[in-house]
N, C-alpha and C positions, 0 to 999 in steps of 0.2 A: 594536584592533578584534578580535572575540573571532572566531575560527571560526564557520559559520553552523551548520554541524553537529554541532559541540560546543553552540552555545545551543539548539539543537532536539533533542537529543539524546532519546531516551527514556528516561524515570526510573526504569521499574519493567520489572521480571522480563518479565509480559504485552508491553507495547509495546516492547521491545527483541524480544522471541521475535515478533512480529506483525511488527515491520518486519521482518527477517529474513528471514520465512519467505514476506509478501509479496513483497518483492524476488524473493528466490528463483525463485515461482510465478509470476511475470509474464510473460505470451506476448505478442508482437508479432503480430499479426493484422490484415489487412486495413484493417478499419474502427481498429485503435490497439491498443492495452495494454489485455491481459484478464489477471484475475485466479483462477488455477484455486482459485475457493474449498476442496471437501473439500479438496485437497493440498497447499495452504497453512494452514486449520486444521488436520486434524493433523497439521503441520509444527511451526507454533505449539504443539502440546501438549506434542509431541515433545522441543520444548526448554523446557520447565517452563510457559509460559501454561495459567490457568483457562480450562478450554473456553468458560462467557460471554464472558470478557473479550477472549480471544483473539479471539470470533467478532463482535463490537462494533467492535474495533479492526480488524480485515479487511477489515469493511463498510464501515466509515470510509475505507476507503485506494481499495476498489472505486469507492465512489460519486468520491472524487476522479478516480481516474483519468476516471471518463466523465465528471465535466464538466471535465478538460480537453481531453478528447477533441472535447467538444461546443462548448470554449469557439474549438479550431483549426479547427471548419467552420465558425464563423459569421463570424469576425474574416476583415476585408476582405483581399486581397493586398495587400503591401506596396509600395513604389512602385521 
């Protein structure tokens, strides 16, 4: 059975510099995991990501975090 992180891995230049630099920029906040977009983009840039693509793939990572954010206030208590 392979690694889950090795099969997920990111293939290209952009989404290795995005994960990165999201991780990176992630705050823990009140309400959950915020993502400081400019300083994660040009974080992203910083290490070789195309500003689109960089900023595509941030967005993609943003919107997850809030719906899982979203998905831990609606899900009932556990028993």
């Amino acid at each position: 059975m392979a690694c889950p992180y090795a099969a997920h891995a990111p293939a290209s230049v952009e989404g290795a510099a995005a994960w990165a630099a999201g991780t990176t920029c992630a705050t823990a906040t009140m309400a959950g995991l915020d993502l400081d977009m400019p300083t994660a983009l040009a974080t992203a840039r910083e290490m070789g990501a195309v500003g689109w693509a960089a900023a595509e793939l941030l967005l993609a990572m943003r919107m997850g975090l809030a719906a899982g954010s979203a998905a831990r206030r609606t899900d009932p208590p556990g028993p």
